[in-house]
N, C-alpha and C positions, 0 to 999 in steps of 0.2 A: 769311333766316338769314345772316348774316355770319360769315367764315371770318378767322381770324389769317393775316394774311402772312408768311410766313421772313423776318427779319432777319438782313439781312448782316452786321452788327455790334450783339452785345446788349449794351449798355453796364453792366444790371446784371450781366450772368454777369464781366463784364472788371473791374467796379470789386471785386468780391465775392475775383476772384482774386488783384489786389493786396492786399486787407485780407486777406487769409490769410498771403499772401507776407510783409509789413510784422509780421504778430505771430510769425510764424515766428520771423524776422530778431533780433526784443525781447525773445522769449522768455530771461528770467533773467536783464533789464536792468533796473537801480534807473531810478526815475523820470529823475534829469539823464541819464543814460544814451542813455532813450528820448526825450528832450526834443532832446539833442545830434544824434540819428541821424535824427529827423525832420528837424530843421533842416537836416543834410547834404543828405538826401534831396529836399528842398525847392529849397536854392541848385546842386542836381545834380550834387553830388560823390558821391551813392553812385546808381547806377541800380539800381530794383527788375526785376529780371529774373525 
């Protein structure tokens, strides 16, 4: 029988909590809006915290 090991870092629970953070953020953005803010977010002019 094999056992899961604890992961030190889940990369899906981490990537899950930026896309929550990121629609948060969008919410009641017209599309160029969200188009603009990804792009910031992208060349790191806005950090998703």
């Amino acid at each position: 029988m094999k056992t899961k090991k604890e992961k030190d870092f889940d990369s899906v629970a981490f990537f899950r909590a930026i896309k929550e953070k990121l629609a948060a953020k969008m919410e009641g953005m017209t599309l160029e809006q969200q188009k603009e803010f990804m792009w910031k977010v992208r060349e790191g002019k806005i950090k998703v915290v």
